[in-house]
N, C-alpha and C positions, 0 to 999 in steps of 0.2 A: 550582522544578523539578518537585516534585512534582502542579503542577496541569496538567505538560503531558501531562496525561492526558485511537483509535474507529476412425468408423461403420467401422466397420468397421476389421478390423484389415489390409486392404490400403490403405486409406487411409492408415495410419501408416506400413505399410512399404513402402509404392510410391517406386521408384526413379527419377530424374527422367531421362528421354530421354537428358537430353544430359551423362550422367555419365559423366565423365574413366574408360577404361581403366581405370586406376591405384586409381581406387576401390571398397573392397570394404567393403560395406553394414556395419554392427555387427551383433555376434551379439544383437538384441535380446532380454535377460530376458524371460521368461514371466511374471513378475508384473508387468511394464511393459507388457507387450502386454495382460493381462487388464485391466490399470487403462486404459488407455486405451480397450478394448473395451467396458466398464461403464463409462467415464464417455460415450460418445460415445451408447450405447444410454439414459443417466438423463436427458441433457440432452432426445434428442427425446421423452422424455416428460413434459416439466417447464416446456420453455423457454415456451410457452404462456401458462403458470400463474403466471408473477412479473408482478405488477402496478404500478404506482406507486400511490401514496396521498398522497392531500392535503386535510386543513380548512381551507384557505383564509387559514394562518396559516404553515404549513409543511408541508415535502414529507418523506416516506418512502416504501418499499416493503411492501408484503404477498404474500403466498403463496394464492391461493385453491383451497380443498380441499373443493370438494364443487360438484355440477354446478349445486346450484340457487343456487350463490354464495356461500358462507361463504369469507370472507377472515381468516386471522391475521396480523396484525403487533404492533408493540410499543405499550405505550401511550403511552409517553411520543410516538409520533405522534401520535395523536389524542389532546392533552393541552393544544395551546397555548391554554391561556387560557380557552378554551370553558368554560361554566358549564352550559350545557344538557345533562339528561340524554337528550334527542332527535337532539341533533348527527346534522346529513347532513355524511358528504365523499364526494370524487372519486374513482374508483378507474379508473387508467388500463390498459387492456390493451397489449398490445408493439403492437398494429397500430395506435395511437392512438386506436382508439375509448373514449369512454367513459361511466362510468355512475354513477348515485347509489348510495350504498350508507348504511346505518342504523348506530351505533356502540350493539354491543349490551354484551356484559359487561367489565371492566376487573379484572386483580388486576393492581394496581401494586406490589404488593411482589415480586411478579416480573418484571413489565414486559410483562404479559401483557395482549394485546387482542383482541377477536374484532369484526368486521361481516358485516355483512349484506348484499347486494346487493341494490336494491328495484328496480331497473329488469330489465326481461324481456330473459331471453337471448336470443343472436343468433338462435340454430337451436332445433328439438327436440331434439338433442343436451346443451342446457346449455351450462353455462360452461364453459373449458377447465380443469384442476383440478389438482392433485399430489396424492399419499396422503401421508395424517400416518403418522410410525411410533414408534417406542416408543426411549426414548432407554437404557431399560433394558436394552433387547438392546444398545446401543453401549459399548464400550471404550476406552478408554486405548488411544491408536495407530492407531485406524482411520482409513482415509481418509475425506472426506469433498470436497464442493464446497458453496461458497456464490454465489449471486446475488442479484442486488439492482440500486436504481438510484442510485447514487451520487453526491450534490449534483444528485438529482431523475429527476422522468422526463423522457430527449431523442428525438425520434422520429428522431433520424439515429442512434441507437448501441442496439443492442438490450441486455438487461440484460448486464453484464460474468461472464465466467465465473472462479472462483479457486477455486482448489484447495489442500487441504491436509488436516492431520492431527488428529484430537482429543486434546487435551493434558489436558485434565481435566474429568471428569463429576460433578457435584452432582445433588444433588434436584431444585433450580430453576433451575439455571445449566447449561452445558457449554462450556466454553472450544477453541478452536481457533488455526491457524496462517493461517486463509485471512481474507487480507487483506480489512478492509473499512472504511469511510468515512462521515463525514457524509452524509444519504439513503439510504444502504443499513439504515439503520434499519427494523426491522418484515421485511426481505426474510430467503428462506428458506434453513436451510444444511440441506442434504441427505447421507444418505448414499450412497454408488456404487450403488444402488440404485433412486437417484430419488425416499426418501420422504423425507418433511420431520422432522429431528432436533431443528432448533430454529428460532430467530426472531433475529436480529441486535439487541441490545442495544444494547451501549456499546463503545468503546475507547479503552485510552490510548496513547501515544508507542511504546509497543513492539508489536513487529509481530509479536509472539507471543501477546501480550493480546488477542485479540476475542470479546468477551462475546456469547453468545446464549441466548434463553429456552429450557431445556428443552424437551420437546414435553412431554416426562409431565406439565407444569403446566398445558398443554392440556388433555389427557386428565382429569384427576385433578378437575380445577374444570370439566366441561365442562358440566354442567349449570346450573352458575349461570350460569357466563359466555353461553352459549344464552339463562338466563330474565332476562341483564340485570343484575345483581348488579355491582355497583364500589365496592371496596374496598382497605384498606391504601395504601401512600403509596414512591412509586420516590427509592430511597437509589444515588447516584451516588459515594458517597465512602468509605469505611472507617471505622468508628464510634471503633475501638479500645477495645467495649465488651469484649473477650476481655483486654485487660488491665484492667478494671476491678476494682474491688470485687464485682461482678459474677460473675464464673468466674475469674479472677486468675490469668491466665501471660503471659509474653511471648514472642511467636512469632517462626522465624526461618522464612520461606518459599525453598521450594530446589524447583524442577518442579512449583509448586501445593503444595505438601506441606507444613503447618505445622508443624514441630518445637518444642516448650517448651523454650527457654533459659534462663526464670526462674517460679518459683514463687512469687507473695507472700505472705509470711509473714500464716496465718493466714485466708487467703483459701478460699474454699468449695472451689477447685484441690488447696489444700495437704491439707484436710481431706479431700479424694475418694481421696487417693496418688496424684495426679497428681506426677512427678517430671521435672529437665533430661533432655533426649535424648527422653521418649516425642515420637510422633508421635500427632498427631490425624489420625483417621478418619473416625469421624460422631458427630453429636450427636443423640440420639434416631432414631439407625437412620439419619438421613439423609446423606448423603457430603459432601463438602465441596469444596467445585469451586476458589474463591478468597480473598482477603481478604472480597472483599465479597458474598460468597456468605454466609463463617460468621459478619460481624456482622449480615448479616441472621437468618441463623437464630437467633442467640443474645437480636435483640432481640425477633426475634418470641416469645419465652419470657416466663413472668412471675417475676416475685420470688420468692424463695424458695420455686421450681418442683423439686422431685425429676427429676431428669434421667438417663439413659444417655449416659457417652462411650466410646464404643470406640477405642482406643489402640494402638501397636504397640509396645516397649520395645525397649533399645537391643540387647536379644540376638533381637529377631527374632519374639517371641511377642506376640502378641496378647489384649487382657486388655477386659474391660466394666468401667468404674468406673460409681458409684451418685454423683450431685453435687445436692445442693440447691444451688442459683443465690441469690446474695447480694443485692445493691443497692451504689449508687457511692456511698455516705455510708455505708457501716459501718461504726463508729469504731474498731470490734477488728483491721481491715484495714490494716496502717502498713508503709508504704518498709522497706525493709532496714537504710537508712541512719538510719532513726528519726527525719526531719523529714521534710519535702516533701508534696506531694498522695499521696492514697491511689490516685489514676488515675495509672499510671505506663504510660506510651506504649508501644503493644508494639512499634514500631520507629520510631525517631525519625529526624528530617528530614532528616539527614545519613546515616543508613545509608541509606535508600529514595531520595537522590538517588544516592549511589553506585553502586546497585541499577541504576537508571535509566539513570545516563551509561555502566556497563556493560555494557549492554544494547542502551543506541544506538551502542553502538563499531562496526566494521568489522571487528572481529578479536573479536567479543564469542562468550563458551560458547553452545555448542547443545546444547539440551535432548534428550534419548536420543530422544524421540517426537516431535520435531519433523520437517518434510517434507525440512527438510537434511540430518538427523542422517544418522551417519556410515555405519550400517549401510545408510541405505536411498541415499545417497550412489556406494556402491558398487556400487551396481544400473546406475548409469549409467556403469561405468569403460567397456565397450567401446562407449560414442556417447562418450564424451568422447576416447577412444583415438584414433578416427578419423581427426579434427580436431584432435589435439591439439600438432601442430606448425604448426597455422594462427592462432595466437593469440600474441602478443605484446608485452611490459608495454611502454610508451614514459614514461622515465624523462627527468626533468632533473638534475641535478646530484644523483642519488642517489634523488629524489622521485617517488613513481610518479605520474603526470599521468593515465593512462589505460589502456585496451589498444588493441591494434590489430588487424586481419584482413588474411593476407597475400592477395594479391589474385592472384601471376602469381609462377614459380619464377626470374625474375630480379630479385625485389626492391623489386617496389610493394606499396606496403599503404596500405592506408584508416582512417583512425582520427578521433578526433571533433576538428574542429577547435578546437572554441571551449574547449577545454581546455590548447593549445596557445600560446593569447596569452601573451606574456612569456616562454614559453622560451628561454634561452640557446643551448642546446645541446644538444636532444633525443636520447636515446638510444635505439636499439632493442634488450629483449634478448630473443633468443628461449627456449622453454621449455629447450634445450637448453642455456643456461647463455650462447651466440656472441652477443658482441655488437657495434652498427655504428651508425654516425651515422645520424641520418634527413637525407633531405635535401627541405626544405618543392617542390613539385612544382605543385600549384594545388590551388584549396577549392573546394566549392559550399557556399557558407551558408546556403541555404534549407535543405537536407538536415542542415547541419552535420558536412559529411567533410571530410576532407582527405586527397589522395595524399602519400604521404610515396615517397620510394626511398632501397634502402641498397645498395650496393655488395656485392651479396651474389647467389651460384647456390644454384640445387636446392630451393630453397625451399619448401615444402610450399601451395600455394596451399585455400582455403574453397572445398568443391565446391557451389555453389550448385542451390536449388531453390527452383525462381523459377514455380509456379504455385500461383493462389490457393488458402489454408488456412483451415477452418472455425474458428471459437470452438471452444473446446475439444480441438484439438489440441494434446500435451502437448510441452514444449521444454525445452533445458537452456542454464544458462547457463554459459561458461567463468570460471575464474579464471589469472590472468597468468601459472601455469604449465599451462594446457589442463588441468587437473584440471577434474571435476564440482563447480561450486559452487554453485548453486540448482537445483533444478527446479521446471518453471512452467509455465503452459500461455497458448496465445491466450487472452486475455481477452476480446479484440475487434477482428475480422478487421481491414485495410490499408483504410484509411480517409483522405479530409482534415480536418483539421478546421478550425473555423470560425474559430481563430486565422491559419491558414496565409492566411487572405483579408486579411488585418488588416496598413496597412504599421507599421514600425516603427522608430526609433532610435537605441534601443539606450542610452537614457540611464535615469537615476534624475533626477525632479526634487523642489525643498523642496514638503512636503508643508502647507498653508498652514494645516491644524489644529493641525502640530504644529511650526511655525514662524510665530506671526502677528506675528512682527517684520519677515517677509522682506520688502526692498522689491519696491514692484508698479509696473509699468509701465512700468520699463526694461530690457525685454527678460524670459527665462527662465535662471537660472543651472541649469547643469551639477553635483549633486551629486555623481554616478558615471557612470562610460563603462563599458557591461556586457561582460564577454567575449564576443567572436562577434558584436557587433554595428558600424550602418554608421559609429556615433560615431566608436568607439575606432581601426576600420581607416582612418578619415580623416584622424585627429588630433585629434581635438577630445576635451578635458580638462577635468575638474574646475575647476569656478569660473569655465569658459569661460562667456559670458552669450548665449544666444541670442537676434539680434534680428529675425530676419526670416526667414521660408520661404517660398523662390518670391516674393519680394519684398513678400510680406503679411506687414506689423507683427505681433509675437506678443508680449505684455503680460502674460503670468502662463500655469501650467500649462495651465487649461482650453485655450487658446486656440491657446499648441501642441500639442494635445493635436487638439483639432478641424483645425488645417492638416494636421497628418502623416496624420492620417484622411482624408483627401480623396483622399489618393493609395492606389496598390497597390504590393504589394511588387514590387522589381524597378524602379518607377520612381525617373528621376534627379532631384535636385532641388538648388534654391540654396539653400545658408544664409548667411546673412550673419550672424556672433557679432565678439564683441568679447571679446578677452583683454588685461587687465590694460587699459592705454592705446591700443591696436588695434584698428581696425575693418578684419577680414578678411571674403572670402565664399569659400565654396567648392561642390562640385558632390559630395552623397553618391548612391550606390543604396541605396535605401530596403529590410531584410529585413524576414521575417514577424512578428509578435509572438511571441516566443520566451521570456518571461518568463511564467512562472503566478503570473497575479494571483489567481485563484480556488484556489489550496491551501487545503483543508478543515481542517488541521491549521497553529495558529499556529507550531509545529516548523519547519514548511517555506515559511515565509512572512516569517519574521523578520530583518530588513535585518541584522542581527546574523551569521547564520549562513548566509547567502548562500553556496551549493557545497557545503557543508560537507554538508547531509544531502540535497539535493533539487538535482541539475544547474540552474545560470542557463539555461543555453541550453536548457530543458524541454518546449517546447512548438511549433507552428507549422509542424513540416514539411508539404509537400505531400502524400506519403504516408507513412501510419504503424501500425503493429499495435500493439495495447497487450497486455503479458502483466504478469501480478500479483508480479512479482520484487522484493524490496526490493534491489536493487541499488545501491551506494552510486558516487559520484558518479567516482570513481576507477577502477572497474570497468565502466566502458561501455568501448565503440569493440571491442568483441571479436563476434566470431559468435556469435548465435540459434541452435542446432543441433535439428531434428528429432531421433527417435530413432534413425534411423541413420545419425546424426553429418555430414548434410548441413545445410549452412547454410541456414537459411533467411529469412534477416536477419544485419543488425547493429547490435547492441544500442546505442542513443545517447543516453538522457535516461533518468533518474527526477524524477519532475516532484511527486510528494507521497508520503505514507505508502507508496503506489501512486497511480496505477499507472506501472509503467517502458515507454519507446516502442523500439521496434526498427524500422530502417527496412525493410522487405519486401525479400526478395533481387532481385524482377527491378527495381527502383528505384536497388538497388547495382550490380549488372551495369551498367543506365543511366550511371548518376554514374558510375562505374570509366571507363566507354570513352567518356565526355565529356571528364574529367581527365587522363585519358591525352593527348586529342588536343590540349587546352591546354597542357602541358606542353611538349607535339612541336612543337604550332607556337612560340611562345617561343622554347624552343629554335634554332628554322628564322630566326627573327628577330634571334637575337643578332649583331654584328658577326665575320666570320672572322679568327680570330689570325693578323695578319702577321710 
């Protein structure tokens, strides 16, 4: 477990035309309206300046900060393999032009990289650029945004916008809440400002963890890094040299913060008066951002190094101890227990998966300075107020399945259908505590909605605002009682994406790497029928053997794999399968590819935990906005809400670490008054009671 460890303020408050009477805008905070006013003004001077990067071995992003082309990213991009201290790569600009660039200086013990751009700027003006700024002047709590180009640069999606909060600042580290991904490596996190704070490192499993490079280790090395200089070596893991023989305690981290739970007897720690309860501060003046912030610092130290650790004790006062640094064979160093290794682990593998799976929970502690925490949570009570009889838990037999958006004060609501498969007995209950049977109405599964109706008046319906919204306009998202429970912003305007072209199935089939026993050539056997797709709504089961599509033989994956591809989604077609002793054929509608094969994170990709952290039904609608929410798979099918608590979507997939998709409100309008008239007609079709 432990390796699953990466414009204006009328624009905000402009009320949409066609707003119900009955609606009265939220008294928007003044520190919501300034944040969203400094982040709309950082973006247009920035959005420019994120680049993609690539050696020809792999992709990341860079920041470029300076006209005549100076790009920083991390090194571990410009790392794969390459031997050459000359290395050219590509550096892509958003408009897809691109250009060579020189890899000049490396400190990989920060993950620091710098290039060069050798091809001639577009104009006399230069290259487009962002300002570096000084991570010194940043705090614990500030806002910030990060961009980048996430599993590469795609010229249909410009860089992704995410927002969030600084949780912890080191020397050469500074840690963040805004979400970031495989490729987003090397891209820049900025402060509301617009300058660049840091460089996008690393991340693990928790959506709290995202590592990025200082700027001050920019700053600080820029002269070598400029004359070319690469040095030291990039540590992705946690040494545990701080319990060594070494410096000798054992840390319990709580918000970044190391506190000493154990002192080993006799260890350089014991001899410094290092005692249980201090907290570590900095080691040699320097702060301490993570775990693997302080085994780097401690490794980058030498042996029996005279040191400064600055400490806080448990009454509050602050103290400097004096520590010469030992070695991990110092035989006067002994367990408490008087056998064992003299390396005693400073959190062992069952406390840090604890850590971990507590963290990945749905109901897991927020940190005081994260972008959910409580205080700043409450900044969104009057847009959550708004709306907050238009949201609604749909329950099965006690189990929350999802939410829902009430659509119409007599009782239709929209929620995600493919959550719904295998319900018994849907329940709806509103925030208000009233609850009522759903009664299923009609789907569109491209979109993945469903009308549901309950037997119910007065119903507070989602006042939609259905015209296009820029990246970086900031949103909230409900929880199943209309409380504020993320805030998040477009990441990346209403778009299709390239899955939505792609037809699909809806199955899981044996995968032949990892079954070479399977037989070939009698058809395709049925592993899994996915929720939401056209398998499962047809019938077709587990260990059903597929032997023909549209009447052409199909003999192993590849090959239904290639027939289903031939078609679009929405087309009908024949299958002819064989269950147990039976050769049946039937007539499916083929949907979009709705499965994320591509999840950057094995977390969200693991056939093991399917739903559980990442929506099956993820990907593929027609149209979609992406906002940076880790919203967990339970918590869709509710309203996107602007700031003043108009809908402007409904929230339907999380599809990896991030990002979560929200269908666009005039998309839902659409689906709303299509499902309606499926319903009506049905209805109009049923035979009359004699």
């Amino acid at each position: 477990m432990k390796h699953l460890l990466l414009h204006a303020r009328c624009l905000v408050l402009a009320i949409c035309l066609a707003t119900s009477a009955k609606y009265a805008a939220a008294d928007v905070p003044e520190p919501l309206q300034q944040r969203q006013q400094q982040l709309t003004s950082a973006l247009s001077k920035v959005r420019l300046a994120v680049v993609g990067v690539s050696d020809g071995m792999g992709v990341g992003s860079g920041i470029v900060v300076s006209r005549d082309g100076i790009v920083l990213t991390a090194s571990h991009v410009v790392d794969s393999g390459r031997k050459s201290r000359r290395s050219t790569v590509t550096i892509t600009y958003p408009d897809g032009r691109e250009y060579r660039a020189n890899v000049l200086g490396k400190n990989r013990d920060a993950d620091a990289a710098v290039l060069k751009i050798s091809d001639p700027a577009p104009g006399s003006e230069g290259f487009p650029f962002a300002d570096m700024g000084r991570l010194s002047e940043t705090k614990v709590g500030d806002w910030c945004f990060a961009m980048g180009h996430p599993g590469g640069y795609r010229p249909d999606r410009e860089a992704p916008v995410r927002i969030g909060r600084v949780l912890s600042v080191g020397n050469r580290t500074v840690v963040s809440d805004c979400a970031i991904l495989l490729g987003d490596s090397g891209g820049p996190l900025f402060n509301m400002k617009g300058q660049v704070i840091g460089i996008h490192s690393m991340i693990t499993s928790l959506i709290t963890e995202n590592r990025h490079v200082s700027i001050d280790s920019f700053h600080d090395d820029w002269d070598r890094l400029q004359a070319g200089d690469r040095w030291g070596r990039l540590r992705s893991m946690d040494n545990d040299i701080a319990s060594s023989g070494f410096f000798g305690v054992n840390l319990k981290w709580k918000d970044f913060t190391p506190e000493v739970t154990r002192v080993l007897p006799n260890s350089p720690a014991e001899k410094a008066g290092l005692m249980n309860g201090d907290v570590l501060l900095k080691i040699e003046g320097e702060p301490i951002a993570d775990r693997l912030d302080l085994g780097t610092t401690l490794e980058l130290l030498e042996e029996e190094q005279p040191i400064e650790v600055m400490i806080r004790r448990r009454n509050g006062t602050e103290d400097t101890l004096k520590l010469i640094t030992g070695d991990d064979s110092d035989p006067e160093v002994q367990d408490d227990g008087g056998d064992g290794p003299d390396r005693i682990p400073t959190l062992d593998d069952e406390e840090r998966e604890r850590e971990i799976l507590e963290q990945l929970s749905d109901d897991r502690s927020i940190g005081k300075f994260e972008k959910r925490a409580a205080e700043e949570l409450k900044l969104y009570d009057s847009v959550a107020g708004i709306s907050a009889q238009s949201v609604v838990a749909v329950r099965d037999n006690g189990l929350l399945l999802c939410l829902g958006t009430v659509m119409s004060v007599d009782g239709y609501i929209l929620t995600k259908a493919s959550e719904l498969d295998g319900a018994i007995d849907p329940e709806i209950i509103l925030p208000d505590g009233r609850r009522f049977r759903g009664k299923e109405m009609a789907a569109d599964y491209s979109y993945d909605l469903m009308l549901l109706k309950v037997d119910a008046k007065n119903l507070v319906p989602a006042v939609l605002r259905t015209e296009a919204l820029a990246a970086g306009t900031m949103a909230l998202v409900q929880d199943p009682r209309g409380k504020a429970l993320i805030p998040t912003v477009i990441s990346v305007v209403a778009h299709t994406s390239e899955s939505a072209m792609r037809a699909f199935l809806g199955i899981t089939m044996p995968n032949p790497y990892e079954n070479p026993n399977e037989p070939v050539g009698n058809g395709v056997r049925i592993v899994e029928v996915l929720a939401g797709g056209a398998a499962v709504r047809n019938g077709l089961k587990p260990d059903d053997r597929i032997l023909s599509v549209d009447g052409h033989d199909v003999h192993d994956p590849d090959s239904l794999k290639h027939r289903i591809g031939g078609f679009k989604p929405g087309d009908k077609v024949s299958i002819r399968f064989m269950r147990e002793d039976m050769i049946r054929t039937i007539e499916i509608v083929l949907t979009s590819k709705f499965t994320n094969e591509n999840a950057l994170l094995p977390l969200y990709r693991d056939p093991e935990l399917t739903g559980q952290f990442a929506s099956t039904h993820a990907q593929g609608f027609p149209r979609a906005l992406q906002i940076d929410a880790d919203v967990y798979p339970t918590k869709v099918g509710g309203p996107l809400l602007d700031l003043n608590g108009q809908a402007i979507g409904i929230v339907i997939a999380r599809a990896d670490r991030f990002p979560t998709y929200a269908i666009p409100a005039d998309a839902v309008q659409s689906v709303f008054e299509q499902l309606k008239a499926e319903a009506a007609n049905k209805k109009s079709d049923q035979p009359a009671a004699e």
